[in-house]
Biopython code that builds the backbone (N, CA, C, O; Angstrom):
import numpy as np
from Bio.PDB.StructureBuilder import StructureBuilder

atoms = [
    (1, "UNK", "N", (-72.758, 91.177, 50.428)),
    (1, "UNK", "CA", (-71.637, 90.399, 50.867)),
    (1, "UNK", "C", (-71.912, 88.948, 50.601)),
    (1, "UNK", "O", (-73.058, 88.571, 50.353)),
    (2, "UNK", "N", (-70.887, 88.118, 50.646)),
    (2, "UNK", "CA", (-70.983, 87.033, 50.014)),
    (2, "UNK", "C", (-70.372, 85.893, 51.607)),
    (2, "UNK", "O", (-69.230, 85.969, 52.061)),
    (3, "UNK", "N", (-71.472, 84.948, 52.165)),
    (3, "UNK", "CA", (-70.581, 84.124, 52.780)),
    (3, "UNK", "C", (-70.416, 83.088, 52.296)),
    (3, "UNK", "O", (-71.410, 82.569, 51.786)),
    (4, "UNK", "N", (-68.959, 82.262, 52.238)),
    (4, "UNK", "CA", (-68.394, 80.954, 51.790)),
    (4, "UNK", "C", (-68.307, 80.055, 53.268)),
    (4, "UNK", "O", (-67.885, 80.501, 54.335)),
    (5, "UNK", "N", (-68.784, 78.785, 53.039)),
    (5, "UNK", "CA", (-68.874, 78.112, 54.499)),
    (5, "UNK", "C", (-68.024, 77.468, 54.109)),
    (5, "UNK", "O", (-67.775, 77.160, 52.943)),
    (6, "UNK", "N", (-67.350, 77.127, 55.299)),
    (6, "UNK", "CA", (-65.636, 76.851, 55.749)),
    (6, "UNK", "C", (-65.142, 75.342, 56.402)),
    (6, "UNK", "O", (-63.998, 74.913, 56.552)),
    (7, "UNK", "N", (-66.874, 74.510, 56.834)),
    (7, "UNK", "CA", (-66.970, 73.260, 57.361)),
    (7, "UNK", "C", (-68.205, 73.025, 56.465)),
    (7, "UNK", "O", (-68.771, 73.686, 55.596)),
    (8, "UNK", "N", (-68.426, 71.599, 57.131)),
    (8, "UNK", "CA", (-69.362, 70.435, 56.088)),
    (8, "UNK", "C", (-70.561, 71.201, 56.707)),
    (8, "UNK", "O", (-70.491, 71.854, 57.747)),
    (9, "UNK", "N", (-71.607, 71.051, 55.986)),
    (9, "UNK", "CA", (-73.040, 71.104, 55.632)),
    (9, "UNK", "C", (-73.830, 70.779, 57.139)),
    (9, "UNK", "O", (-74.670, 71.520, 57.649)),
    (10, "UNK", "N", (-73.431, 69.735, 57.595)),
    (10, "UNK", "CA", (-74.053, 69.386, 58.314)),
    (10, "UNK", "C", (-73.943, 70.460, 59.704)),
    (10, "UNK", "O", (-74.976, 70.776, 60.295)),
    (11, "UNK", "N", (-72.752, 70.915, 60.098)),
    (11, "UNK", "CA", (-72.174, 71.910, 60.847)),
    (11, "UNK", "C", (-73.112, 73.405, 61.054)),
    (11, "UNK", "O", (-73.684, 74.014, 61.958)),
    (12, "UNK", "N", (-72.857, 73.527, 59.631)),
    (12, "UNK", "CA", (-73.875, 75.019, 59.110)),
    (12, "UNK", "C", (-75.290, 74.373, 59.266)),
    (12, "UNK", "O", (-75.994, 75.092, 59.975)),
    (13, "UNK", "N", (-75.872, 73.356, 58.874)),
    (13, "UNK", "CA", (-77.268, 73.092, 59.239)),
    (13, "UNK", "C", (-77.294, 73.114, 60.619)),
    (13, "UNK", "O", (-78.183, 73.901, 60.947)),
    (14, "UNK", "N", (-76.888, 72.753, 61.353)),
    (14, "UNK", "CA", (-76.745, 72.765, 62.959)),
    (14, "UNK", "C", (-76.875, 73.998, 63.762)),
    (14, "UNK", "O", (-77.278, 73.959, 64.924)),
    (15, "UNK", "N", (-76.526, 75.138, 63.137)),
    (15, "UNK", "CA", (-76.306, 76.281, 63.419)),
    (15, "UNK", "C", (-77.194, 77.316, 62.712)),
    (15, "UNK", "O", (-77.124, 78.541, 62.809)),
    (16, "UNK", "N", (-78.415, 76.252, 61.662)),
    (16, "UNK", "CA", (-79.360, 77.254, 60.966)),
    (16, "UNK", "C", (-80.176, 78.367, 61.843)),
    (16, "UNK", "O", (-80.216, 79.578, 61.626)),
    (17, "UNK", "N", (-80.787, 77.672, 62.839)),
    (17, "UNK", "CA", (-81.379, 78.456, 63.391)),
    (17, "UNK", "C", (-80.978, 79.394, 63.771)),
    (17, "UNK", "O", (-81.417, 80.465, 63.353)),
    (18, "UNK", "N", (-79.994, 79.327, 64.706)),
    (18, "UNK", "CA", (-79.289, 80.226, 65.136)),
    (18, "UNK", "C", (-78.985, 81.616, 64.043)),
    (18, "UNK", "O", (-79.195, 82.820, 64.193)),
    (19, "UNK", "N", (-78.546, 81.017, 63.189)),
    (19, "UNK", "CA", (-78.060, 82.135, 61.884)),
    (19, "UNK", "C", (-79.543, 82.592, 61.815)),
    (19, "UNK", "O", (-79.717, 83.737, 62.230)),
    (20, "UNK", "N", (-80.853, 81.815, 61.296)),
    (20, "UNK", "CA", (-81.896, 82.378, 60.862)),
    (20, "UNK", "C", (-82.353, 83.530, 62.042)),
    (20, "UNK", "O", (-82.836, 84.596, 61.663)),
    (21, "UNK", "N", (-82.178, 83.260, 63.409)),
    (21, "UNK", "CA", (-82.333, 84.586, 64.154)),
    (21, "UNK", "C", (-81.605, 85.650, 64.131)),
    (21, "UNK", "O", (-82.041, 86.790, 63.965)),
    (22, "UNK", "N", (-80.221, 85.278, 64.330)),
    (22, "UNK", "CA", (-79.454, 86.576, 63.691)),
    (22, "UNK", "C", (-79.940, 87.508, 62.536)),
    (22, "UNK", "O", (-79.768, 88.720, 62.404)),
    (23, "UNK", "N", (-80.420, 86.852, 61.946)),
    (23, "UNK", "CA", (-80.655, 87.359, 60.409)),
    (23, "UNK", "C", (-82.201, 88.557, 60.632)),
    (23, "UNK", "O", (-82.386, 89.774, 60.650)),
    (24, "UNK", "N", (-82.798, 87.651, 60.730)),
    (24, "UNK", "CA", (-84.278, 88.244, 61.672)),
    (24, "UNK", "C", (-84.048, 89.096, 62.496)),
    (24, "UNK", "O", (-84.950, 89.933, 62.514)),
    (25, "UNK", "N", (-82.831, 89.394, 63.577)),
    (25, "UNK", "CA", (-82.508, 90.597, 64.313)),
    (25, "UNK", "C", (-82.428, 91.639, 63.448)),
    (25, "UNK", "O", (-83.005, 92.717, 63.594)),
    (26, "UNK", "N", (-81.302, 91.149, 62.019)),
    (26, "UNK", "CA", (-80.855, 92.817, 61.495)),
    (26, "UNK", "C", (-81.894, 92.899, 60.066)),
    (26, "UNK", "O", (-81.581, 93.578, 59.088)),
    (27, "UNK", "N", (-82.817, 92.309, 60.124)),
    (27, "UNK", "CA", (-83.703, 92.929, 59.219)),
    (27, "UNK", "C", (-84.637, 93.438, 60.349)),
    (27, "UNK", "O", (-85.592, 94.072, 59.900)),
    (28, "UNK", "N", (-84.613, 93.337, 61.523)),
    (28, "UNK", "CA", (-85.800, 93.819, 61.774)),
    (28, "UNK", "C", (-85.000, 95.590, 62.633)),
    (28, "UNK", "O", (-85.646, 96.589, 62.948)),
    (29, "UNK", "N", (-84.003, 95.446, 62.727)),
    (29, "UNK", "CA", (-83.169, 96.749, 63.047)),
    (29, "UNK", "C", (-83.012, 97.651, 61.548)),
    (29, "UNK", "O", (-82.785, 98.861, 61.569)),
    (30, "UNK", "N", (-83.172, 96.861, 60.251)),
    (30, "UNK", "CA", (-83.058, 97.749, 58.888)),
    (30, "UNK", "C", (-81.651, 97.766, 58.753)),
    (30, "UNK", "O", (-81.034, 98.784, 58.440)),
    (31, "UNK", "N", (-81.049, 96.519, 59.009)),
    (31, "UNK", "CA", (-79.281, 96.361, 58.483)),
    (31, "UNK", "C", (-79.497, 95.729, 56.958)),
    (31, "UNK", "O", (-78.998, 96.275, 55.974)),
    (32, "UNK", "N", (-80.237, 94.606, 56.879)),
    (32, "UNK", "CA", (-80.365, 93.769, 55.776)),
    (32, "UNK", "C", (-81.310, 94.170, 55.094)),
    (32, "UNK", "O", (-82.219, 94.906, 55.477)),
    (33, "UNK", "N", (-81.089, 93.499, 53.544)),
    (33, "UNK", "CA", (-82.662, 93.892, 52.733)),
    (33, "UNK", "C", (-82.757, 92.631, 51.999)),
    (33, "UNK", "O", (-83.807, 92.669, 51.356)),
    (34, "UNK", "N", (-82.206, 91.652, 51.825)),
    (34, "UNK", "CA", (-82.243, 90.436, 51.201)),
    (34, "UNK", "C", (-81.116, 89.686, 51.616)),
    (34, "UNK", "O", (-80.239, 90.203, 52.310)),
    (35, "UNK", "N", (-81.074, 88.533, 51.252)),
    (35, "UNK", "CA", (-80.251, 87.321, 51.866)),
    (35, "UNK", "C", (-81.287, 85.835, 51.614)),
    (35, "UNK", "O", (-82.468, 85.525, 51.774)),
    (36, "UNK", "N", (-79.935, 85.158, 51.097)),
    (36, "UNK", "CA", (-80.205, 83.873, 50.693)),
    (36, "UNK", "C", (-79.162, 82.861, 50.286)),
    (36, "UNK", "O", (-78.122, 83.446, 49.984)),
    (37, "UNK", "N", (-79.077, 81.622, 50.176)),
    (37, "UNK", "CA", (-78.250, 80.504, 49.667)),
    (37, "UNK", "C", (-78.035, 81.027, 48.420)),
    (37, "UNK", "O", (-78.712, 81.788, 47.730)),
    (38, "UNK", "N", (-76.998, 80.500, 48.251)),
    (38, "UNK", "CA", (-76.084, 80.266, 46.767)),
    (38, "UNK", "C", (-76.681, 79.175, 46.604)),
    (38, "UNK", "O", (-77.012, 78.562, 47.619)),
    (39, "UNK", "N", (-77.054, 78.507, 45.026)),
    (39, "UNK", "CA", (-77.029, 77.566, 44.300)),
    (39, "UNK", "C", (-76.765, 76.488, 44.692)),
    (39, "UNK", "O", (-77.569, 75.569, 44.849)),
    (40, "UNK", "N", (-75.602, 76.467, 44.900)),
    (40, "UNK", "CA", (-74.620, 75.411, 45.049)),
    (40, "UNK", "C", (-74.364, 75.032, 46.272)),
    (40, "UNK", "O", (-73.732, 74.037, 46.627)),
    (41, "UNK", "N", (-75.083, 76.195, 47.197)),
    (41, "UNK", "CA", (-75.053, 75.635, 48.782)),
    (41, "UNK", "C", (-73.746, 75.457, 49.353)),
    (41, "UNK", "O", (-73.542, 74.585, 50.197)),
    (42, "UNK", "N", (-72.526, 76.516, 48.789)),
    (42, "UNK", "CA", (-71.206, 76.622, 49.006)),
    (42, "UNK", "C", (-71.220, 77.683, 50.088)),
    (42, "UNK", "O", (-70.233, 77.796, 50.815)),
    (43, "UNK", "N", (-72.551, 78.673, 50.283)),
    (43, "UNK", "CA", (-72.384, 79.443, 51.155)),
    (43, "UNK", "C", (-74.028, 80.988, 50.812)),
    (43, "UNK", "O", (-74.933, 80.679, 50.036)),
    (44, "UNK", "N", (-74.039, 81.747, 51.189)),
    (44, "UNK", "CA", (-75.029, 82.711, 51.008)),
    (44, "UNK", "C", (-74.448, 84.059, 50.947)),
    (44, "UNK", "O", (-73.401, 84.411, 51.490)),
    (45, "UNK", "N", (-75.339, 84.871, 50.137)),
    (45, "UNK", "CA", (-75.622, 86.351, 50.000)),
    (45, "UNK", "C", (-76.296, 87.025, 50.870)),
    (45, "UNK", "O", (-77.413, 86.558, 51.098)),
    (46, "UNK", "N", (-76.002, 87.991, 51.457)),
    (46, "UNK", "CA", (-76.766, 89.025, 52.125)),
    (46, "UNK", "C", (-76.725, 90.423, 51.384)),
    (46, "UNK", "O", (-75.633, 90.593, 50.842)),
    (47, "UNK", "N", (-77.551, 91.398, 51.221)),
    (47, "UNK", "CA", (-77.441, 92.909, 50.826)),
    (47, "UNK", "C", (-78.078, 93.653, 51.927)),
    (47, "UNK", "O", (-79.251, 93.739, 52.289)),
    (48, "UNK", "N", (-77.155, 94.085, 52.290)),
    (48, "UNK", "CA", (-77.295, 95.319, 53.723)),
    (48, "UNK", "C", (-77.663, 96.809, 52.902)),
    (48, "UNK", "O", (-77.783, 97.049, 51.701)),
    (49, "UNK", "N", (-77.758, 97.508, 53.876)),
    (49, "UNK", "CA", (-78.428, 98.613, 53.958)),
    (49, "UNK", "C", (-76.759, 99.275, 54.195)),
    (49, "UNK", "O", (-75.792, 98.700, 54.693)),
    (50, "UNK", "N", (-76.855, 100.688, 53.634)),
    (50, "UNK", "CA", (-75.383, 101.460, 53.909)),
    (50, "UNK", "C", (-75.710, 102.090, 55.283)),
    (50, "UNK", "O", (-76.643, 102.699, 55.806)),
    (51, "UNK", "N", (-73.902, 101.428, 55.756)),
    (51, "UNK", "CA", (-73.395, 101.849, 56.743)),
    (51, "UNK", "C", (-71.952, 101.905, 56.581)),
    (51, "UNK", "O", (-71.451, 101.786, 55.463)),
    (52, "UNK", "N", (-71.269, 102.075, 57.603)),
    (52, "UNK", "CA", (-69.799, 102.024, 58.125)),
    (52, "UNK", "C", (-69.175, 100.538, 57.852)),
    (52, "UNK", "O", (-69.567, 99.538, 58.453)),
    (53, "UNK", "N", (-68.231, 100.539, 56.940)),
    (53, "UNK", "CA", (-67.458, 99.276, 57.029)),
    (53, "UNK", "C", (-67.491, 98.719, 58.374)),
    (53, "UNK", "O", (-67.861, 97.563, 58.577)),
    (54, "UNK", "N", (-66.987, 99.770, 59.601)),
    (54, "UNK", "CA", (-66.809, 99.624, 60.732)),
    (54, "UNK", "C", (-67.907, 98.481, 61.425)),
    (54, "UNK", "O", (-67.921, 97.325, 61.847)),
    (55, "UNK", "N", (-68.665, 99.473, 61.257)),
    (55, "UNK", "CA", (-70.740, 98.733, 61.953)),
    (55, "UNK", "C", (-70.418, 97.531, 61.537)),
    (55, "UNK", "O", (-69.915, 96.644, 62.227)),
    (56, "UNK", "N", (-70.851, 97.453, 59.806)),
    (56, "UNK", "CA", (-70.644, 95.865, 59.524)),
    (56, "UNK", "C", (-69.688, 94.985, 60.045)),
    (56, "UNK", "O", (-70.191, 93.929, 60.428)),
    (57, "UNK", "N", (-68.428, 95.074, 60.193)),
    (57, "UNK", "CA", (-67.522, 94.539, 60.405)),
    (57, "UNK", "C", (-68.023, 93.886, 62.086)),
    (57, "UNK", "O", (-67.752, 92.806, 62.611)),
    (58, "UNK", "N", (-68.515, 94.590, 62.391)),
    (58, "UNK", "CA", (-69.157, 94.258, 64.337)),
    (58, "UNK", "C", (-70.305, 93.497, 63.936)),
    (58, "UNK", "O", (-70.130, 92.279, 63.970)),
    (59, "UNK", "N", (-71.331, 93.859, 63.599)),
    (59, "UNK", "CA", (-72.508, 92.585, 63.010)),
    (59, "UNK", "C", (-72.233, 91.560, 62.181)),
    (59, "UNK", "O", (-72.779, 90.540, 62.603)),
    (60, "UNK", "N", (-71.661, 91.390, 61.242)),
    (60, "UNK", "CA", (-70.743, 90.004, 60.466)),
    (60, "UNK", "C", (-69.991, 89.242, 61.637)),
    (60, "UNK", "O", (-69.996, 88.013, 61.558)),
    (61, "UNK", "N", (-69.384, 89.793, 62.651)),
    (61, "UNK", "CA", (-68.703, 88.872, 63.341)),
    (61, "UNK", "C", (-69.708, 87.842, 64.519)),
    (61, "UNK", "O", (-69.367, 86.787, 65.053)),
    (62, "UNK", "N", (-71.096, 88.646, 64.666)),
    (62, "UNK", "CA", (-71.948, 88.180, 65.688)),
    (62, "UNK", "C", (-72.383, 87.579, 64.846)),
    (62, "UNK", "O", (-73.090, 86.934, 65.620)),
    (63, "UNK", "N", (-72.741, 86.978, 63.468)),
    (63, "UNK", "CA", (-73.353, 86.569, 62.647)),
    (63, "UNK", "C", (-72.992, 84.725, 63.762)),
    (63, "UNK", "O", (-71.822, 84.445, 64.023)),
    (64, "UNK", "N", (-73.791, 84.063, 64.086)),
    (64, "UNK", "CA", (-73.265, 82.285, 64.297)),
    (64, "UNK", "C", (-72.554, 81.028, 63.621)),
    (64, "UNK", "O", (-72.060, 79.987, 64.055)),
    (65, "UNK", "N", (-72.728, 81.603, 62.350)),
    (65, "UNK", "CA", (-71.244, 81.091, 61.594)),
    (65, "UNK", "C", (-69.991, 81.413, 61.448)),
    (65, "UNK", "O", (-69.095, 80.739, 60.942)),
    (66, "UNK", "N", (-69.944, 82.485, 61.912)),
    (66, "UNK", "CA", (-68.954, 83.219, 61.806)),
    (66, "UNK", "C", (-68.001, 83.208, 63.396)),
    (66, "UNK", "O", (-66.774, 83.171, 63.490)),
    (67, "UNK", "N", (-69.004, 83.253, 64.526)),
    (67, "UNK", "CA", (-68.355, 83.102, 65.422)),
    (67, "UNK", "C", (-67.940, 81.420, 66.026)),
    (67, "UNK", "O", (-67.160, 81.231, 66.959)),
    (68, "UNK", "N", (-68.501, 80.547, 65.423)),
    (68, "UNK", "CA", (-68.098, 79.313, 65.727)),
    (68, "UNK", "C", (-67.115, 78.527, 64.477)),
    (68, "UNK", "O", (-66.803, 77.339, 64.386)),
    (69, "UNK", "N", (-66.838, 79.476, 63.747)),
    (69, "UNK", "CA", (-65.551, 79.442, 62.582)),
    (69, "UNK", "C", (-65.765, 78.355, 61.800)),
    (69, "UNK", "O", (-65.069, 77.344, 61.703)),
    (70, "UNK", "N", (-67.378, 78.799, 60.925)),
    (70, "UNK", "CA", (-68.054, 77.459, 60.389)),
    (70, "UNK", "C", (-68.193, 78.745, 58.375)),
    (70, "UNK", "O", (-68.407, 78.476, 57.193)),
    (71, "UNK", "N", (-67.917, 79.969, 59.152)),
    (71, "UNK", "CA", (-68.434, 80.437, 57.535)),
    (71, "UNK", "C", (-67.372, 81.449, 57.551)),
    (71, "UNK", "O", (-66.741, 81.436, 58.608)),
    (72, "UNK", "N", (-66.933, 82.446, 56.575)),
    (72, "UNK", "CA", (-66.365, 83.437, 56.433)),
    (72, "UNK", "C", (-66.764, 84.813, 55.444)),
    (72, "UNK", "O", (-66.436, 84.692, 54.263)),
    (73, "UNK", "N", (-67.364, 85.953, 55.794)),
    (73, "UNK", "CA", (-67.711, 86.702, 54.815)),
    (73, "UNK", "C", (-66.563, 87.682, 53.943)),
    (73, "UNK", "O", (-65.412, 87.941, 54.297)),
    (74, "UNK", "N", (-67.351, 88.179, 52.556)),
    (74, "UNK", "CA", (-66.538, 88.580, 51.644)),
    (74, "UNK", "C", (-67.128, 89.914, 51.178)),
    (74, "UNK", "O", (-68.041, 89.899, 50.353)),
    (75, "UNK", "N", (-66.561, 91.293, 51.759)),
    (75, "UNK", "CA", (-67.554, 92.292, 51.898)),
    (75, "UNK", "C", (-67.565, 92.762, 49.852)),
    (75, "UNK", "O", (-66.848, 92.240, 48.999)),
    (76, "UNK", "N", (-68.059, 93.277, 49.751)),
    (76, "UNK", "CA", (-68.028, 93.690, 48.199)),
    (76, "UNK", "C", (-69.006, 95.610, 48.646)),
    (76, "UNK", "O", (-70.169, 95.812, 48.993)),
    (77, "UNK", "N", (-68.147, 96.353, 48.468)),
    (77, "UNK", "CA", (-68.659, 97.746, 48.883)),
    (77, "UNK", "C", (-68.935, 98.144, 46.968)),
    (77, "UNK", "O", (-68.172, 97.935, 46.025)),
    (78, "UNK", "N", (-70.541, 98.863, 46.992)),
    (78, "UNK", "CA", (-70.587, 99.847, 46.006)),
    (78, "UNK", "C", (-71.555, 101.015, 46.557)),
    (78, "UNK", "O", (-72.132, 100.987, 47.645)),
    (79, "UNK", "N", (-71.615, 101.930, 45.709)),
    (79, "UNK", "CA", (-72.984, 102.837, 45.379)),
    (79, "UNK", "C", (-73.590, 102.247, 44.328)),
    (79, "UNK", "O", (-73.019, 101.901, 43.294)),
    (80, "UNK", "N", (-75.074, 102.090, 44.644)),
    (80, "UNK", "CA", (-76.021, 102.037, 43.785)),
    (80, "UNK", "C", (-76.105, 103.690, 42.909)),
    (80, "UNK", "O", (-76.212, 104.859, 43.281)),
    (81, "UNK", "N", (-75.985, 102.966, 41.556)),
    (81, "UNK", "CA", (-76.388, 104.265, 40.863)),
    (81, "UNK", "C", (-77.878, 104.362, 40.382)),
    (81, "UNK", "O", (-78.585, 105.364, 40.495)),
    (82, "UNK", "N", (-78.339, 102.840, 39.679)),
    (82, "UNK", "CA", (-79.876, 103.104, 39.892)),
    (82, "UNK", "C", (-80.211, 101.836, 40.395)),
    (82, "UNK", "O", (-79.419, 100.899, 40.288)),
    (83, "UNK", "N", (-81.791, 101.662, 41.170)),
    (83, "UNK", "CA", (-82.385, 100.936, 41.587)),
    (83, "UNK", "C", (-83.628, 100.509, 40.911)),
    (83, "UNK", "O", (-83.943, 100.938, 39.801)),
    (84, "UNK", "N", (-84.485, 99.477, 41.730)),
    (84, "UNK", "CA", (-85.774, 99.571, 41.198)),
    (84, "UNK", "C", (-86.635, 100.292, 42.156)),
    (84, "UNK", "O", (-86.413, 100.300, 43.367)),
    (85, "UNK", "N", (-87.651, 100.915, 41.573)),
    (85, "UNK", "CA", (-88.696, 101.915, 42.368)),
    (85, "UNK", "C", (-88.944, 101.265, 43.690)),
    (85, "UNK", "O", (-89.118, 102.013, 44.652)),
    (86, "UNK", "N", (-88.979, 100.171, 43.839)),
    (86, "UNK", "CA", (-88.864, 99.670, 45.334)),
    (86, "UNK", "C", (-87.934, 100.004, 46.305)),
    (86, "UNK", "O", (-88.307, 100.299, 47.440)),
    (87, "UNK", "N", (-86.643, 99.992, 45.957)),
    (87, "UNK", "CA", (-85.847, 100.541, 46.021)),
    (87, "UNK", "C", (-84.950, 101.982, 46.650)),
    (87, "UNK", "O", (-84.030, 102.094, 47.460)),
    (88, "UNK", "N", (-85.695, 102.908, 45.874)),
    (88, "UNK", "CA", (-84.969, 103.957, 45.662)),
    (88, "UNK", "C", (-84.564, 104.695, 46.782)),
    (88, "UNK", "O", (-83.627, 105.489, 46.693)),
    (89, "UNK", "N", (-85.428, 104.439, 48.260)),
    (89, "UNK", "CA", (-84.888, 105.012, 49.338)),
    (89, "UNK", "C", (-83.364, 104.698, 49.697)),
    (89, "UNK", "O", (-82.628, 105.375, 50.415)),
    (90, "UNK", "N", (-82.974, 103.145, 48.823)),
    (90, "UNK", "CA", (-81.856, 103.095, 49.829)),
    (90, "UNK", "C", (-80.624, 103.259, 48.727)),
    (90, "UNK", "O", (-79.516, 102.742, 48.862)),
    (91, "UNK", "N", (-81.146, 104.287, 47.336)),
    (91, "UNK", "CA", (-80.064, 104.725, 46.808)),
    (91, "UNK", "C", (-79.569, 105.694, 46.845)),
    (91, "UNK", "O", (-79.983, 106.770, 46.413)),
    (92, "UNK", "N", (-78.325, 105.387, 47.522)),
    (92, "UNK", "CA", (-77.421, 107.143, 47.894)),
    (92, "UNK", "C", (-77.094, 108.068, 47.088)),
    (92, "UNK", "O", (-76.802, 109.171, 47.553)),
    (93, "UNK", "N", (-77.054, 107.751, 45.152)),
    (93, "UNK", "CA", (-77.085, 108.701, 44.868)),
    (93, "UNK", "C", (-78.272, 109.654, 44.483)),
    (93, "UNK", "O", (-77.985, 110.805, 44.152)),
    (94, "UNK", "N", (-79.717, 109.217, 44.505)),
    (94, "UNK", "CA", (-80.768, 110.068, 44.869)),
    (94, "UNK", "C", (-80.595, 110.526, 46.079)),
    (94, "UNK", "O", (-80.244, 109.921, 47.092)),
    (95, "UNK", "N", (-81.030, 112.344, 45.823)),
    (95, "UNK", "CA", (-81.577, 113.017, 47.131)),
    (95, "UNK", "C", (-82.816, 112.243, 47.578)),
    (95, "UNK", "O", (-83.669, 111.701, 46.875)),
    (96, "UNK", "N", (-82.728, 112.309, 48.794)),
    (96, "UNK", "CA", (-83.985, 112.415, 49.438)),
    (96, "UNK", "C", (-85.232, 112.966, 49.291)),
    (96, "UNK", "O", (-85.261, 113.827, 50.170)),
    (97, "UNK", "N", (-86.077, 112.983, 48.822)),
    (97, "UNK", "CA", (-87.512, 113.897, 48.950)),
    (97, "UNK", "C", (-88.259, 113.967, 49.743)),
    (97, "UNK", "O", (-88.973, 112.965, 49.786)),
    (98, "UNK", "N", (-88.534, 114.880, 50.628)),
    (98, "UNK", "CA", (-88.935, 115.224, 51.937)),
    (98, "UNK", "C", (-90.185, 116.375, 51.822)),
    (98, "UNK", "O", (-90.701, 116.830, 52.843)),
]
sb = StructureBuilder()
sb.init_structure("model")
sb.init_model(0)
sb.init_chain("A")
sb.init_seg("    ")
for serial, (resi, resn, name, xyz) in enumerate(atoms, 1):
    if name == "N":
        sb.init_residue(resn, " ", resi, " ")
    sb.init_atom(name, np.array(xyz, "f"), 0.0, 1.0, " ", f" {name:<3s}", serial, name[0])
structure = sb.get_structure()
């Protein structure tokens, strides 16, 4: 997913921390697997772990930019068809090997 921030810089810096714990919650629950700034510092990427539009839709809104109406996210849904070997657990179209 893609967030675009919606106020000045300084706003979203104000609120880093805050976001940086959020963030630290759902990697450490196994929601997220990467996340970072855009370039251009117009806003950041996150790549979650598959779930329910639903789920996400409830964790994106607790996100602290989001609830103080400083960022807005932009969900982008796929299946991974291939990954890198690091990877591969969290591609749905491999079975599982158990």
């Amino acid at each position: 997913m893609h967030t675009t921030y919606t106020a000045p810089l300084e706003e979203i810096d104000y609120l880093l921390p805050d976001h940086a714990e959020w963030l630290t919650r759902h990697y450490l629950a196994g929601h997220f697997l990467a996340s970072g700034r855009c370039t251009a510092r117009t806003g950041d990427v996150i790549i979650a772990t598959a779930m329910s539009r639903e789920r996400l839709t409830v964790i994106l809104a607790t996100d602290p930019y989001v609830a103080n109406h400083l960022a807005r996210y932009d969900v982008v849904e796929f299946q991974a068809g291939r990954t890198a070997p690091a990877l591969i657990r969290y591609n749905e179209a491999v079975a599982p090997t158990t």
